[in-house]
C-alpha positions in Angstrom: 145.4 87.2 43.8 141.7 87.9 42.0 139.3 90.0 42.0 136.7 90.0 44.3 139.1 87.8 46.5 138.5 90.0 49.8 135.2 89.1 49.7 134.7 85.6 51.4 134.0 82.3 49.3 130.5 81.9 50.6 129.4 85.2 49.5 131.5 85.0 45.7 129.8 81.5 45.1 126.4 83.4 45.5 127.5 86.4 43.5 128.9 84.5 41.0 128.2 82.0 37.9 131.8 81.9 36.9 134.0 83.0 39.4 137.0 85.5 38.6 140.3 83.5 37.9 143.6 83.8 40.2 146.6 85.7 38.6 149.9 86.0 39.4 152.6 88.2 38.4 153.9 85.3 37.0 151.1 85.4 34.7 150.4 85.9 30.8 150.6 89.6 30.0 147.5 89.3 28.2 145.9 88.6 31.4 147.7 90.7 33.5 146.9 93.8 31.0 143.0 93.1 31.4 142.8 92.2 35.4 144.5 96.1 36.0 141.2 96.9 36.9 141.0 100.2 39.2 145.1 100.7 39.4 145.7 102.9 42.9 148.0 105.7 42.9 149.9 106.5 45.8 153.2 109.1 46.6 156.2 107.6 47.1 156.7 109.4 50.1 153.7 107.9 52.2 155.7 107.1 55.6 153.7 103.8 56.0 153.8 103.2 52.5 154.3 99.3 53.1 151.4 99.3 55.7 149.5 101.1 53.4 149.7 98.0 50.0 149.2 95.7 52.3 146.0 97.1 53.5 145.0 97.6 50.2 145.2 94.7 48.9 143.2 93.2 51.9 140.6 95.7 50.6 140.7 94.7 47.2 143.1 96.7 44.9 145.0 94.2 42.8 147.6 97.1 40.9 149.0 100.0 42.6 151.2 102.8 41.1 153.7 104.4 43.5 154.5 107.6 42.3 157.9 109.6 41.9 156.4 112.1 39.2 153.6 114.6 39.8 152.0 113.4 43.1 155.6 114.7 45.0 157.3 118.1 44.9 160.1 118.0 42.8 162.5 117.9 45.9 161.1 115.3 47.3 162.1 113.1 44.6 165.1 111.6 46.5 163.4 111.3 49.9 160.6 109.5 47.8 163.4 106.9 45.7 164.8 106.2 49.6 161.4 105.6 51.1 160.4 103.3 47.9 163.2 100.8 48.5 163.2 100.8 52.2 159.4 100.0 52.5 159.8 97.3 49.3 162.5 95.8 51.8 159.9 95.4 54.4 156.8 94.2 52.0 159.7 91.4 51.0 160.7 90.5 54.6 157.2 89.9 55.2 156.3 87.7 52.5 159.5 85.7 53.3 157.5 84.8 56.3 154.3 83.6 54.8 152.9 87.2 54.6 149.8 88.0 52.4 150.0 88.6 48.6 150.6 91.9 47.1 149.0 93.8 44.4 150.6 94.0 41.0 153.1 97.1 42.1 154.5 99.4 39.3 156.4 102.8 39.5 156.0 106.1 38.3 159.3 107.5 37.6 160.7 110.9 36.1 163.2 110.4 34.0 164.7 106.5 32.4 167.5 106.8 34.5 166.3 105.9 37.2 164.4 103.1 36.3 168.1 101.1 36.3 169.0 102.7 39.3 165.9 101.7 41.5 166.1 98.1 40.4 169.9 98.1 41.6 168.3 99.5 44.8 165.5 97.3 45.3 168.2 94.7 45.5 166.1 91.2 46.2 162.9 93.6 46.9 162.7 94.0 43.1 160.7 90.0 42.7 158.0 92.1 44.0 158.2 94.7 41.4 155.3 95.0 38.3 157.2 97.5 36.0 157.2 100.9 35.5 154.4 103.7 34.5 156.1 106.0 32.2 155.3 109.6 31.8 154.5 112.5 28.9 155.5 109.3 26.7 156.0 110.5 23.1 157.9 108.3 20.4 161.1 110.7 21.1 160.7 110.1 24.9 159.6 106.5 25.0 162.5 104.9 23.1 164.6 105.9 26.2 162.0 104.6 28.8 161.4 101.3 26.8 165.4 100.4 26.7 165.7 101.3 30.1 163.2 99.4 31.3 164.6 96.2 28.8 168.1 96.9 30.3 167.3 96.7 34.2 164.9 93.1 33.0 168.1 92.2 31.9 170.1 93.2 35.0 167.9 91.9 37.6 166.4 88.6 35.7 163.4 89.7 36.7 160.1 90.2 33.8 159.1 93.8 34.2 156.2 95.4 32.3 155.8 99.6 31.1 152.6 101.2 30.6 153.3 104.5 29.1 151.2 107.6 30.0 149.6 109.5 27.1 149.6 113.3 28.1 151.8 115.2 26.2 150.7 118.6 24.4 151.8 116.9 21.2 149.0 114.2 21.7 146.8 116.9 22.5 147.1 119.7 19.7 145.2 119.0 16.7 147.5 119.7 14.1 150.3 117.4 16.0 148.6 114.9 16.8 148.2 112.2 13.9 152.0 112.2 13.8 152.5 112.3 17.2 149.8 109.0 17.4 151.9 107.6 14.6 155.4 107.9 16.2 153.6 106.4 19.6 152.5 103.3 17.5 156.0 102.7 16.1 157.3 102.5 19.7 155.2 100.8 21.1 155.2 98.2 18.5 158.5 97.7 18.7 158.5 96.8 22.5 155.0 95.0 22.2 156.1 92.4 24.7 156.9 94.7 27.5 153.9 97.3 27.3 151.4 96.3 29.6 148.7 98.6 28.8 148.5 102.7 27.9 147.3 105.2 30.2 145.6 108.4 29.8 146.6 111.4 31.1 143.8 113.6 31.1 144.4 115.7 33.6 147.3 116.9 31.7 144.9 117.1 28.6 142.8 119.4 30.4 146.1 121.9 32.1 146.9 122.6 28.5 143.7 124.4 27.8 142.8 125.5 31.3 139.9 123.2 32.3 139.0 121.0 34.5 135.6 119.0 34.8 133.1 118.6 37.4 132.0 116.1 39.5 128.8 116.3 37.6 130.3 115.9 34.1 132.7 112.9 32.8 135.6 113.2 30.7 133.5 112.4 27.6 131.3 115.9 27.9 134.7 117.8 27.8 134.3 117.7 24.0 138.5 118.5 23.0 139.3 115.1 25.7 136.8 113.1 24.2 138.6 113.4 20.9 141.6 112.6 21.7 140.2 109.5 24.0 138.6 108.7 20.3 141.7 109.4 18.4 144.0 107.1 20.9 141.4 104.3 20.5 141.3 104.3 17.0 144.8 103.8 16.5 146.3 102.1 19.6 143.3 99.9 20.4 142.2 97.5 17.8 140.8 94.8 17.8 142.6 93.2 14.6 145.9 92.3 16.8 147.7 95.2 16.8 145.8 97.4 19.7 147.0 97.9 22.7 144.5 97.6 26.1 144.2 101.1 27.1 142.9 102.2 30.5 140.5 104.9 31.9 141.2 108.3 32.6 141.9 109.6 36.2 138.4 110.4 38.8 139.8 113.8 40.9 136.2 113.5 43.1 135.8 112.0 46.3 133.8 114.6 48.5 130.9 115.6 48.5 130.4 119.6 46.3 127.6 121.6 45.7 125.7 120.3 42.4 124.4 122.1 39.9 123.1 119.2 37.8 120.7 116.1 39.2 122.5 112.9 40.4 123.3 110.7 37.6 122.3 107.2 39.4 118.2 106.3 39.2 116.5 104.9 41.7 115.1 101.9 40.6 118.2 99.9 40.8 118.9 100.0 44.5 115.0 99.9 45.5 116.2 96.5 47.7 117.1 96.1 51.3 119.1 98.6 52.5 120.0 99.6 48.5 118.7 103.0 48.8 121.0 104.0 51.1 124.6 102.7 49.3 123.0 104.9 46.4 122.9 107.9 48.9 126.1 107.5 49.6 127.6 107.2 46.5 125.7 110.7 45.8 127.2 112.2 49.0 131.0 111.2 47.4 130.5 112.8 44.1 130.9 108.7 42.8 127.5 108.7 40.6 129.6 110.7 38.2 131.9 107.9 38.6 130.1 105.0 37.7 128.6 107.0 34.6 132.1 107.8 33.6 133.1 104.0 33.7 130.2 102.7 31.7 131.9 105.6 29.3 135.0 103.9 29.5 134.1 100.8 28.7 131.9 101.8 25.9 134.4 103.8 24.1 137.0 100.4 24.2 139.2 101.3 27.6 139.7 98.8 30.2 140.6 99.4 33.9 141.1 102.6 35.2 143.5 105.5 37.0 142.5 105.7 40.6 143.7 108.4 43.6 141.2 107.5 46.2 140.8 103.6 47.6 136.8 104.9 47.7 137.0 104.2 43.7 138.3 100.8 43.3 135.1 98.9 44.2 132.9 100.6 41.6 135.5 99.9 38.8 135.5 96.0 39.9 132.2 95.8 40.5 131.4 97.3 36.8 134.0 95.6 35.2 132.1 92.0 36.1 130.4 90.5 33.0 127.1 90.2 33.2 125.3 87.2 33.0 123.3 88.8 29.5 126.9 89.5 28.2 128.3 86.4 28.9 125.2 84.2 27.2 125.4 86.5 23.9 129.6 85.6 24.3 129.2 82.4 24.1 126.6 82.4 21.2 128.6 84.3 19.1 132.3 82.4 19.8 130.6 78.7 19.7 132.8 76.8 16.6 130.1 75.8 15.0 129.2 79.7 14.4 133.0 79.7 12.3 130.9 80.6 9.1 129.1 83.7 10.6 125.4 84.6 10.6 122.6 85.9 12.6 120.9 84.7 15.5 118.7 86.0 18.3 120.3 86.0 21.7 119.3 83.6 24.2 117.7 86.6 26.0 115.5 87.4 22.8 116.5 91.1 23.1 118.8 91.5 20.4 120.4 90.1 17.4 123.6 88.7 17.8 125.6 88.6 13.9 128.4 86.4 14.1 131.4 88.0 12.4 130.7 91.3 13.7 130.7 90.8 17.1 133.3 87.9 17.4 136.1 91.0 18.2 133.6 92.1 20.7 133.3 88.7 22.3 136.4 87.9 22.2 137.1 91.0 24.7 134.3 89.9 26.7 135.6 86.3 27.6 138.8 87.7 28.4 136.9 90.1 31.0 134.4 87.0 31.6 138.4 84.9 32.8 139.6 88.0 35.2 136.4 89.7 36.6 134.1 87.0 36.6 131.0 86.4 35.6 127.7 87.7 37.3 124.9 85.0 38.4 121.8 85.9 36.4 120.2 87.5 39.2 123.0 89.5 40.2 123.7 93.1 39.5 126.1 95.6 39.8 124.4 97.0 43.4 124.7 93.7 44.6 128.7 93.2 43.7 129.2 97.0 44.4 128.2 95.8 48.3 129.5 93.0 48.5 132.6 94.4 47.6 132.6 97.6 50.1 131.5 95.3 52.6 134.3 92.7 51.9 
């Protein structure tokens, strides 16, 4: 699979000046943790729920979470393990016949017991299995999660991955969270080869204290979630070996609501063609707050992000692509005969690029260059955003 890989060959070779690298599940965890891009959640108890990955993937999404936790009543959670494993029987029969690949597919379970228990289930269906998403993950919690998922890898003989949720109260609460952050770390640290990436939880952030944002406000103007999105990125995420990739929070819009504020998307980029009406659209679906919120992410150090709604995939992707500018000042800045550091203007003489500083920074970069691609110089985000709707 790759990103961008609905969209045909004639149409990425004129989108793009490096184009975005297959993956497998097969592939390097570092890889795998930074082409997550826009990871679609789905129930568990979706009756077409095989129909509905495959046409997914034909649509673009490269990870999917299917969902036993808070998507499904809580006594629906059986109905939900038996529909799981009889639709992940059909997915395999299919591709024993040559059928099309499938997304990176993970699982959102309750409890670590289960994580053992559906692997026994999934039977040969489990070859198609990602890992797990684990939720409310705390240091007390997580130990049991992590060791489950180690023991049903060991079980089954296939490599599965966990990306713990962040979202519990602990994490939340001022005075609780620096130990709570620390006790994370610990855990995580210790099973550093099987954590995929960390999730955020802010929806559950925002329960605790009541609130809930608007389509016209991202989760960075809700001023108690920005701080712990800080907090999380500060410890878990850095860039000196340790950090951890850590995705982008869930967007709940995708109808159009009364506004109180302007939109959030100018004009001037979509003043091409038939541009000015893709930017109406995405006005109509509440997804200018969208876009805003994923140039947010990526600012703040969070890569990929939570999705409920296939409408949100392509925007991710499509501002997840590296642009051109990005990828010249990358280059600068790694080239070896740059090892001793300094200063130089960037090849676009519109900033300084300093060596030593940004080498963390362009490291990141060429790893998003390798999954998402790399933008021609003439490209922009409008231009991938439909191409990729199109497909």
């Amino acid at each position: 699979m790759r990103h961008f890989g609905h969209v045909s060959p004639a149409v990425r070779e004129h989108l793009f000046h490096q184009q975005p690298a297959e993956f497998t599940l097969a592939s390097p965890a570092r890889v795998l943790s930074a082409a997550l891009g826009a990871t679609l959640y789905s129930p568990a108890t979706r009756p077409r729920l095989a129909d509905d990955i495959r046409k997914q993937a034909a649509r673009g999404v490269v990870s999917m979470v299917i969902c036993l936790e808070d998507s499904i009543s809580d006594g629906d959670v059986t109905a939900g393990e038996e529909n799981l494993v009889r639709h992940f029987a059909d997915l395999d029969r299919e591709a024993a016949d040559g059928g099309s690949e499938l997304p990176l597919l993970f699982i959102r379970v309750r409890l670590p017991e289960q994580i053992p228990d559906l692997v026994a289930r999934l039977g040969a269906s489990v070859r198609h299995l990602a890992g797990f998403v684990l939720p409310k993950f705390t240091e007390e919690r997580g130990v049991a999660f992590l060791d489950a998922v180690a023991r049903a890898e060991s079980a089954s003989g296939q490599r599965l991955f966990a990306m713990p949720v962040l979202e519990s109260p602990e994490l939340l609460h001022l005075e609780t969270r620096p130990l709570a952050l620390a006790g994370i770390a610990r855990t995580v640290d210790k099973y550093r080869d099987r954590v995929l990436a960390l999730r955020l939880g802010v929806t559950d952030f925002c329960s605790a204290y009541g609130l809930r944002r608007t389509p016209d406000m991202t989760a960075y103007d809700v001023q108690i979630v920005a701080g712990v999105i800080a907090d999380v990125v500060n410890v878990l995420s850095r860039a000196d070996g340790t950090g951890f990739t850590v995705t982008g929070p869930v967007w709940e819009y995708f109808r159009h609501q009364e506004r109180k504020f302007k939109p959030q998307l100018r004009r001037s980029p979509f003043l091409d063609g038939q541009a000015e009406e893709l930017r109406t659209a995405l006005i109509e679906h509440d997804l200018d707050g969208l876009l805003r919120e994923i140039e947010l992410d990526r600012a703040n150090g969070l890569l990929g992000k939570t999705c409920i709604h296939p409408a949100h995939v392509t925007p991710v992707h499509a501002l997840s692509v590296v642009s051109h500018e990005e990828f010249s000042d990358a280059q600068d800045i790694l080239r070896p005969e740059r090892g001793g550091g300094g200063v130089m203007r960037s090849a676009y003489t519109n900033k300084m690029n300093e060596v030593k500083p940004h080498r963390a920074w362009a490291e990141r970069t060429m790893l998003r260059a390798e999954v998402f691609g790399v933008a021609r110089e003439d490209v922009g985000f409008v231009d991938l955003l439909t191409a990729g709707l199109s497909g």
